[in-house]
DRENKOLMAR-107747 format. One line per 10 residues: number of its first residue (from 0); their letters; for each residue x, y, z of N, C-alpha, C, O. Coordinates in steps of 0.001 Angstrom, whole numbers, plus 500000, padded with zeros to 6 digits. Layout:
NUM = A = X Y Z X Y Z X Y Z X Y Z  ...
END
This chain:
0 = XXXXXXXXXX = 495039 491980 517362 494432 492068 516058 495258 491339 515003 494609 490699 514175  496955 491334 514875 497547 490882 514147 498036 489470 515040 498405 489237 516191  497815 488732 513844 498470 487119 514112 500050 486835 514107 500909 487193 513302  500113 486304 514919 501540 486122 515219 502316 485747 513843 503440 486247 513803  501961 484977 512709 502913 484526 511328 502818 486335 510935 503917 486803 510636  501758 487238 510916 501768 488636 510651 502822 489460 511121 503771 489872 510455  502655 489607 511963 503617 490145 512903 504917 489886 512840 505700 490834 512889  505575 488055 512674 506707 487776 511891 507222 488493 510787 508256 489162 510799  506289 488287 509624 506355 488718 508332 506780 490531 508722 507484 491120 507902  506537 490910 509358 506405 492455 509130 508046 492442 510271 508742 493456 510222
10 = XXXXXXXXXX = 508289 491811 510768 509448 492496 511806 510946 492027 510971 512063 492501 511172  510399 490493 509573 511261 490551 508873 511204 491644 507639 512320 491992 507254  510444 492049 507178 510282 493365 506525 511001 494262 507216 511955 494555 506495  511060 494878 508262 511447 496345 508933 513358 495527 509187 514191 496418 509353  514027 493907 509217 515254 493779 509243 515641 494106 507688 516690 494684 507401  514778 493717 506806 515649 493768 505304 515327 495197 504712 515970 495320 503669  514419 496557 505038 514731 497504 505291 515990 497798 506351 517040 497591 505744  516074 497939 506821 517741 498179 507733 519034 497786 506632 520098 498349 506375  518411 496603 506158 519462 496013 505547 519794 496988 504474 520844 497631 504470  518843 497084 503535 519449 498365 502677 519359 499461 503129 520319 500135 502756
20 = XXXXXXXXXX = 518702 499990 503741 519079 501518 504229 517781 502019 504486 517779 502958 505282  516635 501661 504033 515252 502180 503311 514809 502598 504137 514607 501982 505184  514403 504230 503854 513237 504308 504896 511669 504204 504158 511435 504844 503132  510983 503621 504587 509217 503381 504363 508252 504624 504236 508515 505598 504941  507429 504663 503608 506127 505418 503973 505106 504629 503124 505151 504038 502045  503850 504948 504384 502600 504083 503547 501426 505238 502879 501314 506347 503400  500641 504861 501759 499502 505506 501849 498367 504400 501717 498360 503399 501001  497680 504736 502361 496623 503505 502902 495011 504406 502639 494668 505494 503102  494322 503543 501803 493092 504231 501823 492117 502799 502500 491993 502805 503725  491484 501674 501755 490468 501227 502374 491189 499986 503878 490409 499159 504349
30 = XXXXXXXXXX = 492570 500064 504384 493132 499697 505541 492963 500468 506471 492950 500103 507647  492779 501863 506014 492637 502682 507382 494033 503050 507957 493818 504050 508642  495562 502699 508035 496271 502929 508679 496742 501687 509134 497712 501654 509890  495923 500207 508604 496305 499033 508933 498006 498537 509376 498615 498082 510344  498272 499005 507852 499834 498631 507651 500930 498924 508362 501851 498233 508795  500534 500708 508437 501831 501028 509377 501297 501066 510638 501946 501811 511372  500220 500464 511242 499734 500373 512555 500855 498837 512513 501985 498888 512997  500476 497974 512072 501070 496579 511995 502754 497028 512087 503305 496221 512836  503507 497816 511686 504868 498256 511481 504886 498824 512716 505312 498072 513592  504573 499870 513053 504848 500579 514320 504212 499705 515725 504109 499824 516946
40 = XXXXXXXXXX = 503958 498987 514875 503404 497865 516627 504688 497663 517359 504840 497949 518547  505847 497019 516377 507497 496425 516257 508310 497579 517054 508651 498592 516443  508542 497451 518093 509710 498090 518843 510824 498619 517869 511142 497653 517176  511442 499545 517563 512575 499886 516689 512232 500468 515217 513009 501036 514449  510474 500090 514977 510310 500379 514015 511163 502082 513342 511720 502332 512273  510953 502732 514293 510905 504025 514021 512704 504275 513014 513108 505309 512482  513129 503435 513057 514445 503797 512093 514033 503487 510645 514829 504025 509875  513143 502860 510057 513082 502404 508614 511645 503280 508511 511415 504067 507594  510668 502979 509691 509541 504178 509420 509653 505533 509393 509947 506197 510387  509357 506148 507916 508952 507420 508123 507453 507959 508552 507133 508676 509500
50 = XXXXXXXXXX = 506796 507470 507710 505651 508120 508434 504230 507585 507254 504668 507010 506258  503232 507675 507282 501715 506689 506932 500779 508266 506466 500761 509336 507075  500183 507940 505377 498581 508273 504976 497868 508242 505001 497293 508065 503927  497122 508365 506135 495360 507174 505897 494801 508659 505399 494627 509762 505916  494577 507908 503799 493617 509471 502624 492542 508382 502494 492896 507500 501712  491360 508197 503024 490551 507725 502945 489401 507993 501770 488770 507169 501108  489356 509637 501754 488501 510502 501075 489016 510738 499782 490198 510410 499890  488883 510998 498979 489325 511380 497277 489711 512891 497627 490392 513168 496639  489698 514010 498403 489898 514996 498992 491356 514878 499324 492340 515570 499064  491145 513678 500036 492805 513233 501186 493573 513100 500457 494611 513760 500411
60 = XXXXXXXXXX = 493174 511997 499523 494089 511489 498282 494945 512455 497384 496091 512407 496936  493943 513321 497311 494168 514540 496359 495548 515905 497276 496566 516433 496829  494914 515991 498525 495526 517077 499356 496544 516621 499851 497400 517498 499965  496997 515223 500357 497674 514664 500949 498907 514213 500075 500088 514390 500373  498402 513573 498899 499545 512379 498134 499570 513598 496710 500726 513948 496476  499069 513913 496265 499212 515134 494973 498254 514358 493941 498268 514729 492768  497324 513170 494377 496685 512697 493376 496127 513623 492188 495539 514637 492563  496205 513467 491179 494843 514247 490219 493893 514203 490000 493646 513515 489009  492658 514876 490725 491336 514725 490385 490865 514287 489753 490005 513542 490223  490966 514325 488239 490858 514164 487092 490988 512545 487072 490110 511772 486689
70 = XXXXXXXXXX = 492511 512135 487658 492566 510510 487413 491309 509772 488263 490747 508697 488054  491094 510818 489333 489936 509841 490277 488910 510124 489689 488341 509034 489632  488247 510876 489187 486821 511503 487876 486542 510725 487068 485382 510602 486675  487975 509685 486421 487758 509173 485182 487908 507877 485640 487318 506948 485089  488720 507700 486700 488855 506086 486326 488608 505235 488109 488837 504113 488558  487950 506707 488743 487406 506310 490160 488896 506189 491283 490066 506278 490910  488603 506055 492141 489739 505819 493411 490781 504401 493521 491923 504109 493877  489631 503804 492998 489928 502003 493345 490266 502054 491836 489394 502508 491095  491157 501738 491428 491924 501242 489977 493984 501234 490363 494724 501325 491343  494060 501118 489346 495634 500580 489131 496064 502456 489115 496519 502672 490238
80 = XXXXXXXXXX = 496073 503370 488552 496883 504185 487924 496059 505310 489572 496520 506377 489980  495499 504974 489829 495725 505836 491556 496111 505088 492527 496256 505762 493547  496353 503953 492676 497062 503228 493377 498426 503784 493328 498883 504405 494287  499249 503533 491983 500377 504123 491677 501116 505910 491722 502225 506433 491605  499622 506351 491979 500028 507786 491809 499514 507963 493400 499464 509111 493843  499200 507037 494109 499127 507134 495828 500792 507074 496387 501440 507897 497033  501151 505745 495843 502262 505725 496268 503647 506470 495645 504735 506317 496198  503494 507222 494536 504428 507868 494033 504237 509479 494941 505185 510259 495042  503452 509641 495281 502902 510697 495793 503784 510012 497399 504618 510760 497909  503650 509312 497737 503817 509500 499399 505468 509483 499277 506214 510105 500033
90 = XXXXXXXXXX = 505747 508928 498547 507555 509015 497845 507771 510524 498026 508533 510891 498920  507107 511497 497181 507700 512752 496930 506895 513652 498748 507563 514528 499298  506027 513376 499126 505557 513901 500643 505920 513550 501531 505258 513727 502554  507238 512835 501569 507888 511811 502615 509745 511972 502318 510403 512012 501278  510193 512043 504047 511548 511258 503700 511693 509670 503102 512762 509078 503252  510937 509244 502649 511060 507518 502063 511518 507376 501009 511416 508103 500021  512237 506110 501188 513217 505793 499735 511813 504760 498876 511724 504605 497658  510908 504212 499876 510063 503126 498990 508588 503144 499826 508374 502867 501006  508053 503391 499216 506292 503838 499492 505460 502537 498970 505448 502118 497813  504706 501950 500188 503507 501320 499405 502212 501956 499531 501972 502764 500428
100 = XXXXXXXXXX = 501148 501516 498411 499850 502152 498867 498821 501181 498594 499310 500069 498398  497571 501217 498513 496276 500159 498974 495229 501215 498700 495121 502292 499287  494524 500780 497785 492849 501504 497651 492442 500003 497084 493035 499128 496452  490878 500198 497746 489779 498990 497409 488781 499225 497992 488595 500220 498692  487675 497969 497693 486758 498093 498160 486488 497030 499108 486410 495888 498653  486306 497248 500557 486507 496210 501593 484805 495771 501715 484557 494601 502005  483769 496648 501508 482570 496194 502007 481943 496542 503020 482355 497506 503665  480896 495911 503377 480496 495220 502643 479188 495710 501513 478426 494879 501018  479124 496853 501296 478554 497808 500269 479636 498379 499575 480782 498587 499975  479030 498643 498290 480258 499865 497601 480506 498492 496339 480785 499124 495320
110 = XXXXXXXXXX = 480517 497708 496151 480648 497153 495104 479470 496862 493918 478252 496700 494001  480533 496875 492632 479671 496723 491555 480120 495855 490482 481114 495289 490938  479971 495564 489631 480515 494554 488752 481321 494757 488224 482007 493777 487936  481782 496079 487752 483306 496148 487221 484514 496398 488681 485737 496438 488547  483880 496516 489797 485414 496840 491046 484286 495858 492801 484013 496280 493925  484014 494576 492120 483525 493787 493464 484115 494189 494762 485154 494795 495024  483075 493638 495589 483679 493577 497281 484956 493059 496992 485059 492285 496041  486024 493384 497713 487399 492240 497847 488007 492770 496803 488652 491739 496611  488489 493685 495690 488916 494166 494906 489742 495425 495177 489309 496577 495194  491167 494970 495413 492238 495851 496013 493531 496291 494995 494488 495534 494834
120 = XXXXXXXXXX = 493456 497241 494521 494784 497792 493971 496086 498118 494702 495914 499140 495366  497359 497619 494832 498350 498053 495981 499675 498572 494417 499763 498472 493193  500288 499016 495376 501268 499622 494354 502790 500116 495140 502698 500872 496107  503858 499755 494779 505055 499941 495368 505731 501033 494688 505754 500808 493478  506331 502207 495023 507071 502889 494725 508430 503279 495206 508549 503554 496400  509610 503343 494309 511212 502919 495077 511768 503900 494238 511954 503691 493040  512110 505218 494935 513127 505889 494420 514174 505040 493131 514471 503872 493385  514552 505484 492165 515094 505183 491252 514286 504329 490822 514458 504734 489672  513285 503208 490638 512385 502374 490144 511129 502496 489527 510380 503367 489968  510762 501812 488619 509915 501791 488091 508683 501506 489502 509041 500673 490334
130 = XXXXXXXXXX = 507569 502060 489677 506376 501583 490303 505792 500529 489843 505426 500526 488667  505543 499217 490818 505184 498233 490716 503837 497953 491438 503514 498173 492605  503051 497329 490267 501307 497511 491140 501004 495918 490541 501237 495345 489477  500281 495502 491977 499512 494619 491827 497911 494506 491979 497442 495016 492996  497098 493940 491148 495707 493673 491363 495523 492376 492409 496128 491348 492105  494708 492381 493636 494220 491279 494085 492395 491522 494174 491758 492575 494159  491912 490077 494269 490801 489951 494492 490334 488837 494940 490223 487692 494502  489945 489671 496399 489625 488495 497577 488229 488036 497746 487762 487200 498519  487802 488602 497054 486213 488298 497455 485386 488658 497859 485430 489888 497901  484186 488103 498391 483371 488891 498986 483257 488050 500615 482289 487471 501107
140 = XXXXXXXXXX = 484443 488230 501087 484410 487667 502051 484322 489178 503573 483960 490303 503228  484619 488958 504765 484291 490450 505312 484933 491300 505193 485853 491067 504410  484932 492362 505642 485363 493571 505760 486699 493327 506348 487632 493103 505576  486894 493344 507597 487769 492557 508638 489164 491970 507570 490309 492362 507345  488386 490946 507159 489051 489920 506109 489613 490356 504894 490699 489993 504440  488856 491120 504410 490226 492192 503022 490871 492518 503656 492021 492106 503499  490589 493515 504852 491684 494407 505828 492891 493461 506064 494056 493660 505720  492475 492596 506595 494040 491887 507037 494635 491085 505550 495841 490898 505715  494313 490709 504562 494658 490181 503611 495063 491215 502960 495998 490977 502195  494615 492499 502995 495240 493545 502140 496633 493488 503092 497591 492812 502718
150 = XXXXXXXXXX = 496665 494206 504274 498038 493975 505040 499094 492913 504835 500315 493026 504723  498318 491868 504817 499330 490729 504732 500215 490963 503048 501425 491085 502855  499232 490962 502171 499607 491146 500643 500386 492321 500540 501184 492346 499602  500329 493431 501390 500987 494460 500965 502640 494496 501680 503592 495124 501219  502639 493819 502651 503836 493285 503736 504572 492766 502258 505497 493284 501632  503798 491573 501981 504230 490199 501431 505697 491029 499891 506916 490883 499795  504547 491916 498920 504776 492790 498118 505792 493727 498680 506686 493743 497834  506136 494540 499694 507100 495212 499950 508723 494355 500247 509852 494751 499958  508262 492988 500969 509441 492340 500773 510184 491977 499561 511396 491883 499367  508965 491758 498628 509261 491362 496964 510409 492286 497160 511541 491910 497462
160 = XXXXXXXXXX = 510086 493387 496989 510527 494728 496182 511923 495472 496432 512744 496059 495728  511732 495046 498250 513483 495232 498824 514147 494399 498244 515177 494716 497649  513679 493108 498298 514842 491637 498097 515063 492087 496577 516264 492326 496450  514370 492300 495354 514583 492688 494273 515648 493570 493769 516506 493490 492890  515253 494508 494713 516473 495815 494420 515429 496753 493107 514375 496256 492710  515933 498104 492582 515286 498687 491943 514447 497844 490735 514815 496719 490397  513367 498466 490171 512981 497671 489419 512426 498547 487876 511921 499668 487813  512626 497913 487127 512640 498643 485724 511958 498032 484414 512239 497018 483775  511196 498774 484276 510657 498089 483010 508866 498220 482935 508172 497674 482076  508461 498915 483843 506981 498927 483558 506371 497842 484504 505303 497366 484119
170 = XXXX = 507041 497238 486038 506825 496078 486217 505324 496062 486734 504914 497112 487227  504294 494765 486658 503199 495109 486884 502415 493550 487518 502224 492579 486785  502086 493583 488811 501781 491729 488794 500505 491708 488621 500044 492441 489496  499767 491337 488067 498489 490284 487875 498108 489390 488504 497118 488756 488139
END
């Protein structure tokens, strides 16, 4: 399922975790478990992996990560500020020093003009750091095709964030 440059990317992710110490946790809503399926594929993973979310449901989100109802009521699942409170949440439900998370809409139904097919919120959270969230939007290309582009983007983004070191200031990519 994962392409070999994928699979690269992620086994250098799980060396520069080692490198600082980090242990991982994911919360994954429209991947399914993509990410840390892609991580735990890697022989050895299990020293930097702690352990994955698939909260698929606004229920999960809520029971699982400590989301607030309320934030998903008002501003829906798929946005920036539950992205961030996915992954701040798997921070505090986890031995992990740095949490990523992923809500969107993969398709190929479920989109509307303010949150299209291909419209993915991811968000990094790092003990001592500010939470760092990015917006992507892939399109309306398949289902399949966000899935692995969300993975790849969220790999891509967790390397940012080790190589960075803590981060401060409200950081936010666009």
């Amino acid at each position: 399922m994962f392409s070999l440059t994928l699979r690269h990317e992620a086994q250098i992710l799980l060396s520069e975790l080692r490198a600082e110490a980090l242990m991982l946790a994911g919360a994954e809503s429209c991947t399914g478990g993509l990410i840390m399926g892609l991580l735990t594929e890697i022989a050895g993973s299990s020293d930097v992996v702690d352990r994955g979310f698939v909260t698929y449901s606004n229920e999960a989100k809520q029971e699982c990560l400590g989301v607030n109802p309320a934030l998903i009521a008002e501003l829906g699942a798929v946005s920036k500020e539950v992205a961030c409170a996915m992954a701040q949440g798997a921070l505090v439900f986890s031995n992990a020093d740095i949490a990523v998370s992923v809500t969107g809409v993969a398709g190929p139904t479920g989109g509307t003009v303010d949150k299209p097919i291909g419209l993915v919120h991811m968000a990094v959270a790092r003990s001592g750091s500010d939470t760092m969230h990015v917006e992507h939007r892939f399109g309306e290309i398949s289902r399949e095709e966000i899935r692995l582009a969300t993975v790849e983007a969220a790999i891509k983004l967790l390397r940012e964030v080790v190589r960075a070191g803590p981060i401060h200031g409200g950081a936010n990519l666009n």
